[in-house]
C-alpha positions as CSV (number, residue, x, y, z in Angstrom):
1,X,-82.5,103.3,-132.7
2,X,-79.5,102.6,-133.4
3,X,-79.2,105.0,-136.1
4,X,-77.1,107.8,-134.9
5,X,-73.9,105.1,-134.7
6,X,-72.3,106.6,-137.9
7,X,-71.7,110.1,-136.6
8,X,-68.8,108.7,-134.0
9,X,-66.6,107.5,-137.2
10,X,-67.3,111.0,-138.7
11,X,-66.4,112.8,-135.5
12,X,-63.1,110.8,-135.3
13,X,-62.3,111.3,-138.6
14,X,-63.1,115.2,-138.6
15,X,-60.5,115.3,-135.8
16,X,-57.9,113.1,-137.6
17,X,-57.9,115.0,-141.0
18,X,-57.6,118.2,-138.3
19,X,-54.6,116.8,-136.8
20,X,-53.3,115.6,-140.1
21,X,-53.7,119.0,-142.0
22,X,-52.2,120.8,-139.2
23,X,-48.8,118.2,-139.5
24,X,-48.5,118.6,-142.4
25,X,-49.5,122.0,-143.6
26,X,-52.1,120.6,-146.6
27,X,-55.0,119.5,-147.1
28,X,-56.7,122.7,-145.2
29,X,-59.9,123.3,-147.6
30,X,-60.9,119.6,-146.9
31,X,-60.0,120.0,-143.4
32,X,-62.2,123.2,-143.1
33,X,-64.7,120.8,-144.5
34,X,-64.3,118.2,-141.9
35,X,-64.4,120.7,-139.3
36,X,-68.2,121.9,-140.4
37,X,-69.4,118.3,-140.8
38,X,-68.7,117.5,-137.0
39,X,-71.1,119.9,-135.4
40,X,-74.0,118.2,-138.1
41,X,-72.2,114.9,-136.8
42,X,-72.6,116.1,-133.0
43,X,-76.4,117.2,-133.3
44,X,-77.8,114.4,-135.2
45,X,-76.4,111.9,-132.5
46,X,-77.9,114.3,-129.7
47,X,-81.7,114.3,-131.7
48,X,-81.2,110.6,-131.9
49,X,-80.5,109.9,-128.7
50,X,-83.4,112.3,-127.2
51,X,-86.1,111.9,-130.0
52,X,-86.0,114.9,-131.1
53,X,-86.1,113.7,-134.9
54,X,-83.1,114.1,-137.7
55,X,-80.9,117.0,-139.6
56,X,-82.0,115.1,-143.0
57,X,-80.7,115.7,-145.1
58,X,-77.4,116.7,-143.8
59,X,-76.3,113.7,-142.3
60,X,-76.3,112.3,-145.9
61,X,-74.4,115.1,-146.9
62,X,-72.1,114.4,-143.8
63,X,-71.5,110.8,-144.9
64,X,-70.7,111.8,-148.1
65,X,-67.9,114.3,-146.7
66,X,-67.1,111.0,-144.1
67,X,-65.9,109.0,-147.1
68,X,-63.8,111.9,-148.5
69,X,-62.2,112.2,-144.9
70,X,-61.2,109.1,-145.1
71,X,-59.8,108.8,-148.6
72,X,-57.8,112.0,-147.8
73,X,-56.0,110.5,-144.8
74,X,-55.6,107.3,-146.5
75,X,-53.3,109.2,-149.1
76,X,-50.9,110.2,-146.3
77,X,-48.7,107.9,-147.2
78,X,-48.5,108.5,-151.0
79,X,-47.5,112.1,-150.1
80,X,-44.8,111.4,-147.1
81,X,-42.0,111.2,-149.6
82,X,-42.6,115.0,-150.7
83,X,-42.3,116.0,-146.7
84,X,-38.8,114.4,-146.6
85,X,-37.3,117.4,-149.3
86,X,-35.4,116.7,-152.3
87,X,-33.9,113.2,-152.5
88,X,-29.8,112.8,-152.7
89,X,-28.1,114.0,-155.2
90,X,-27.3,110.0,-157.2
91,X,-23.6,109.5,-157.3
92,X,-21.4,110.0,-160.5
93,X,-21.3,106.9,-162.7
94,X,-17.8,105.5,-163.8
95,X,-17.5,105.6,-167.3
96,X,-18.0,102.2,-169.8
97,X,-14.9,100.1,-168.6
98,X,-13.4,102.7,-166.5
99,X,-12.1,103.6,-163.2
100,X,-14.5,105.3,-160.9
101,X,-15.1,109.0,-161.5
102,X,-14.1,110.1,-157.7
103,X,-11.0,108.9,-156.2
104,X,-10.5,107.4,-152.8
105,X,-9.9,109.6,-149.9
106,X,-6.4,110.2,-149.6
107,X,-5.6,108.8,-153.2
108,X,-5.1,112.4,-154.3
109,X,-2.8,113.3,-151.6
110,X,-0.6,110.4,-151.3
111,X,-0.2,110.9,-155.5
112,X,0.6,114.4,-154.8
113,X,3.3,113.7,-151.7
114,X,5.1,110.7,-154.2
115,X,4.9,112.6,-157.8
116,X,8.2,113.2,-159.1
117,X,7.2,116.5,-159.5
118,X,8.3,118.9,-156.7
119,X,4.9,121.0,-155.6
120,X,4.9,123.8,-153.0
121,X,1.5,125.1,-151.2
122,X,1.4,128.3,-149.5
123,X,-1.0,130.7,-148.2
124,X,-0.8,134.2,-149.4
125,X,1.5,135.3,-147.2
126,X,3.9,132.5,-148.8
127,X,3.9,131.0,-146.0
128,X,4.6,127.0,-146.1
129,X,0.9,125.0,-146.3
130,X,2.4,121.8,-147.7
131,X,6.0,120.6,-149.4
132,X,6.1,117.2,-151.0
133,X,9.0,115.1,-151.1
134,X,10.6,116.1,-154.3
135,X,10.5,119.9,-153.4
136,X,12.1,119.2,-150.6
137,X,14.8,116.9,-152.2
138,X,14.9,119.1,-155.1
139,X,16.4,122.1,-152.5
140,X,18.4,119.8,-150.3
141,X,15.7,119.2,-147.4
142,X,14.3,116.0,-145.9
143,X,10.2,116.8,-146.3
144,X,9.9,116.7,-142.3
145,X,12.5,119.6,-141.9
146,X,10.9,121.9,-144.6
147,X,7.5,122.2,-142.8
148,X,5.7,125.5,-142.1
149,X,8.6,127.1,-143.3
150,X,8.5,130.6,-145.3
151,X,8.5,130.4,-149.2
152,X,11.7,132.6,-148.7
153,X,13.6,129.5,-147.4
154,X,13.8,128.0,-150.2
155,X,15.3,131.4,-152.6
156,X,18.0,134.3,-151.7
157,X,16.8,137.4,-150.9
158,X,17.3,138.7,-154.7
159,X,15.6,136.1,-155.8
160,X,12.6,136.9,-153.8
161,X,12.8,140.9,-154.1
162,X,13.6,140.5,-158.3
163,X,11.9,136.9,-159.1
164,X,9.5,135.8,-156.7
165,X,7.9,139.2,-155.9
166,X,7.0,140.1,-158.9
167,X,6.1,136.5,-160.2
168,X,3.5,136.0,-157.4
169,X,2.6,139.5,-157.7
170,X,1.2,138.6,-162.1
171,X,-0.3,135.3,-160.4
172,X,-2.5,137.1,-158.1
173,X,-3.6,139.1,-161.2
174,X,-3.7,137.2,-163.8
175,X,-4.4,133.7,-161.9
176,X,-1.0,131.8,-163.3
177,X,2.4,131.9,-164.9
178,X,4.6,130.0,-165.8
179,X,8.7,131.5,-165.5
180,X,12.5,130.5,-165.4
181,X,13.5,131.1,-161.4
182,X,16.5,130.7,-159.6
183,X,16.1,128.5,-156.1
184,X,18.3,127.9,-153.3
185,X,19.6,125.0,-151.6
186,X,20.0,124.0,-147.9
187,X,24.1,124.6,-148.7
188,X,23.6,128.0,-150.1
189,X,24.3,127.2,-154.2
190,X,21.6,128.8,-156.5
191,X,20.3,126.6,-159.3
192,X,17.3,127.4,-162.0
193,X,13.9,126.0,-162.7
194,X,11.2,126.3,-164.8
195,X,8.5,126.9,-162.0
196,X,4.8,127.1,-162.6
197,X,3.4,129.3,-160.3
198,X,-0.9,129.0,-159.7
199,X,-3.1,130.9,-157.4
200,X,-5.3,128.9,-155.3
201,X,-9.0,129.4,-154.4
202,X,-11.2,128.4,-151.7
203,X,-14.2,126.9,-152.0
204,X,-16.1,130.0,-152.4
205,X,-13.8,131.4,-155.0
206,X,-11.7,133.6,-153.1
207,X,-7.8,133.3,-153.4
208,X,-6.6,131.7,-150.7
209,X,-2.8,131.2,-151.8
210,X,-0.2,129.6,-154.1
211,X,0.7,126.2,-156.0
212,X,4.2,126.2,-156.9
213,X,5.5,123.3,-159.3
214,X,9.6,123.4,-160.1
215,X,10.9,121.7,-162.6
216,X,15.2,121.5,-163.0
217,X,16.7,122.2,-165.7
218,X,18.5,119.4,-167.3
219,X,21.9,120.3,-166.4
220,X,20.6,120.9,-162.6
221,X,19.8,117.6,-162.5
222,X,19.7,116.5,-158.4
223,X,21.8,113.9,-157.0
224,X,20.9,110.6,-156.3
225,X,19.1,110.4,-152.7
226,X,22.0,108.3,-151.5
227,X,24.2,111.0,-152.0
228,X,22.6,113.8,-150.6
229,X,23.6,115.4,-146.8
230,X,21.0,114.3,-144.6
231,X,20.7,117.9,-142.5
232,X,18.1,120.3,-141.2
233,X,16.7,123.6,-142.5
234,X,18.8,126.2,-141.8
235,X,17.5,129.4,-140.2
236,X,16.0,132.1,-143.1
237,X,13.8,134.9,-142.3
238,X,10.9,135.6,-144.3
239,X,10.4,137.7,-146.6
240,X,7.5,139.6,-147.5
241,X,5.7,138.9,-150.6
């Protein structure tokens, strides 16, 4: 009698949907299931094989649950893409006949450094974080010279204590402002600007220093490159802001 045969492809697939359920933390009622039907699996074969008659009917029961088994494990696959977490976030669209949404990297700082507008970064401190080329002209610096250096470089002492000060001092409240400010050049002369003066935020919100943007006046318009000294930052202390 060759009957008993279908109980080994229930007891293997007891253990599979087991093992299955287990990986991948589902399924545990029907493996609960699987796991009564092997013990009817594992007695019918032994009365088969020693004549000691048939569970009937269990074992029909058990062949039932044997198809279920299977169809369980066969859906593995269907569900693998909800075990990988959420998919990627898809990646901004350019608008109809536009450029792309997000620059290249580097695009936004190489526009920054060339602008014709001179831009200051600082930490909270004032202390330099980045100086583009025009700031630098614009106060009689070459770009290299000016780096790291102290806001207070770049301003007498009044202007830091009376101007500055107190300008930085609204930004951190109020988050901007936009003012009339004396600067000072590399040879000591004094010149106006209207300067905006922004407070700048890390990526979790908190301030994390200043954007400065200067713009002369039209009578304190800067000589041509050509013309100006080609020399290196002169000693200032800084100042306390």
């Amino acid at each position: 009698m060759l009957g008993w045969l279908w109980t080994l492809p229930l007891l293997a697939a007891s253990v599979m949907v087991l093992a299955t359920g287990r990986r991948r933390g589902a399924g545990w009622p029907l493996a609960g299931a699987s796991l009564l039907a092997a013990p009817v699996a594992l007695v019918e074969l032994l009365l088969a094989l020693f004549g000691g008659g048939s569970l009937a009917p269990l074992p029909a029961w058990a062949a039932a649950l044997l198809a279920l088994t299977l169809a369980w494990t066969a859906a593995r696959p269907a569900d693998a893409g909800r075990d990988a977490g959420p998919p990627p976030p898809e990646e901004e669209t350019p608008p109809a006949g536009g450029p792309a949404v997000r620059p290249p990297d580097g695009l936004l700082l190489r526009a920054v450094e060339q602008t014709l507008e001179a831009i200051a970064v600082t930490d909270l401190e004032c202390r330099g974080r980045f100086v583009n080329r025009a700031w630098a002209e614009l106060h009689g610096h070459s770009p290299a010279a000016v780096r790291g250096h102290h806001l207070a470089l770049f301003f007498t002492p009044e202007q830091m204590a009376e101007e500055v000060r107190p300008v930085l001092d609204a930004v951190r409240r109020d988050g901007g402002r936009t003012v009339l400010l004396g600067h000072r050049r590399r040879d000591g002369s004094t010149f106006e600007c209207h300067t905006s003066a922004s407070l700048l935020r890390d990526a979790h919100g908190e301030a994390a220093g200043f954007v400065l943007v200067a713009r002369p006046l039209a009578a304190e318009v800067e000589q041509p490159a050509a013309e100006r000294p080609a020399g290196s930052v002169e000693a200032a202390a800084p100042a306390a802001v």
